[in-house]
Phi, psi and omega in degrees: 000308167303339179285306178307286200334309196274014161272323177301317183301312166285329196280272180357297169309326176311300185278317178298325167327276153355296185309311199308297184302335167288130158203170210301192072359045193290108190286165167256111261218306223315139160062034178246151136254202180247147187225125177264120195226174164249108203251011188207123181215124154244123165303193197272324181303339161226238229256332175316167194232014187221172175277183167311314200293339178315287152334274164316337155310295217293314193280330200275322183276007203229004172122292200301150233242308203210172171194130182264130163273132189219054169311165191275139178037344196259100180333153157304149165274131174299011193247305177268050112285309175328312227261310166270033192235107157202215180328306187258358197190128175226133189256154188210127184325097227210158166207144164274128183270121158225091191265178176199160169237095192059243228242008201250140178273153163242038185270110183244124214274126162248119193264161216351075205240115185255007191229119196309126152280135149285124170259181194195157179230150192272224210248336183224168190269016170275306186287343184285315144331300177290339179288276156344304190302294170347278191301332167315281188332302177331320217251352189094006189275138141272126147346110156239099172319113165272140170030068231271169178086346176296114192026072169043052177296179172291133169259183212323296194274359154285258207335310199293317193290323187300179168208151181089000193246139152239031196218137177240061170344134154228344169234115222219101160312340159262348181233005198261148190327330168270000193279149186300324176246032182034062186284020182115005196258081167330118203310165179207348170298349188278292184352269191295346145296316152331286141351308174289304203289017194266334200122345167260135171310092190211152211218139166255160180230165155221144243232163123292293197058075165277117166239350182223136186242316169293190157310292174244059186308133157253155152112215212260155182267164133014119176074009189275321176203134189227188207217142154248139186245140197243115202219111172319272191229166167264100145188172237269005165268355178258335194278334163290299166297339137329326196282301182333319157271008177109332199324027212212170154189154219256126204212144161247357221149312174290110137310062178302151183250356173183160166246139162248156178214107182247187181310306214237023189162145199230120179236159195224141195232099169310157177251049165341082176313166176283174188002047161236130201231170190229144183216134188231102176270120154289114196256149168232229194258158197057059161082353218257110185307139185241329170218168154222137192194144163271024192254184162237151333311158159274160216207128164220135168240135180288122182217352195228137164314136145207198191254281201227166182216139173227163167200154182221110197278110190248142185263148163288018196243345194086346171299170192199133159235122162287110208275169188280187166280152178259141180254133170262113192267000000 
């Protein structure tokens, strides 16, 4: 009988242990702001209908803090980020690589990547993938996985294989569930928990992939979905490396005013509109909802094992943000 009692006993000491020691992954946030930017854009110089100085025009004059211009392959021109880069605003140097394996897109975004890639294509669509991540990397850029699941982009377990990519689309204003002609773009948040719950490190964004300001412009307009990034200053190394370690969140609309991230707890503090309400569901592993609450800030305590905890704040109106995922040690 003493003998159980003190197994019972270690085990008890065991589990409480176990609570005490899981906690969040907490960044170090002092002296950061918030920057509102756009990572996937095109002129004219590829699918766009309008020029570069347009673009770039359009967004610095709409609010926004920074923008990767992402003509197919071809870098921004340095004359113009010189010309739109200053204090208040930074364009920062970018290309979309659109390569394919037969008839399936391989489109990988080089976020401040200033030296032309070529795509290509490998022997699977994992290595084509991997080709593209690679040569970004090389060159000093991050890696942005586009639109994944698009006319037979990388799906789940492509993604999961790659390596060295930490971005993701999950919400893409031209090919994406709000897009005009619903083209094929497969919902991608069960992907990405999946992905997470797997083990890997992978952060979502949401986009334009803007090509068209004018009427009649084909493809996606403008202003559908961006990234707020939380960053020691703007400009395009930090703002990229913020994007790389998560430092962000993803929006269609919904306007947060801050993430707190403690050992044991995540709050989260809306930018409310007047007569507009709000609801913030906490997601873990596989998916799986963990809390739901209207209130603001919305509030999570780590109290159950897990992997990671993310959340996504919907407006009645239908806007959405996505906070990244937090990992738990």
């Amino acid at each position: 009988m003493k003998a159980c009692s003190i197994l019972l006993a270690c085990l008890l000491m065991t589990a409480c242990v176990s609570r005490v020691a899981q906690s969040f992954e907490t960044p170090d946030s002092a002296e950061m702001g918030w920057y509102k930017g756009n990572t996937h854009a095109h002129s004219r110089i590829s699918v766009g209908d309008v020029s570069p100085t347009d673009v770039t025009a359009w967004y610095k004059d709409n609010g926004y803090q920074f923008l990767v211009l992402t003509d197919d392959t071809v870098p921004s021109d340095p004359a113009l980020i010189s010309e739109f880069t200053d204090t208040s605003f930074n364009l920062i140097a970018g290309m979309e690589i659109k390569s394919y394996f037969g008839a399936r897109f391989v489109h990988t975004n080089g976020l401040n990547a200033a030296i032309k890639i070529l795509p290509q294509e490998a022997d699977s669509l994992l290595n084509t993938l991997q080709t593209d991540i690679d040569a970004v990397r090389a060159i000093g850029g991050v890696p942005q996985i586009n639109h994944p699941n698009f006319r037979g982009g990388p799906d789940r377990d492509t993604i999961l294989k790659s390596s060295n990519c930490n971005l993701m689309e999950i919400y893409n204003g031209n090919v994406g569930p709000d897009a005009v002609e619903k083209n094929g773009y497969l919902s991608t948040e069960s992907d990405w928990d999946y992905i997470l719950t797997a083990g890997r490190r992978m952060y979502g964004l949401a986009s334009d992939d803007v090509a068209a300001f004018s009427n009649e412009g084909y493809g996606g307009k403008p202003g559908r979905g961006w990234v707020v990034v939380r960053s020691a200053r703007l400009d395009a190394e930090e703002i990229c490396r913020s994007l790389d370690k998560g430092s962000f969140y993803a929006s269609t609309g919904v306007v947060l005013k801050d993430i707190v991230i403690e050992p044991n707890r995540i709050e989260i503090f809306i930018n409310a509109e007047k007569d507009i309400t709000y609801n913030t569901v906490f997601v873990g592993d596989s998916g799986l909802k963990l809390f739901s609450t209207k209130s603001n800030p919305a509030v999570f305590e780590l109290s159950k094992r897990l992997k990671y905890v993310r959340a996504k704040v919907t407006n009645s109106q239908g806007k959405v943000a996505w906070i990244q995922p937090v990992f738990i040690h």
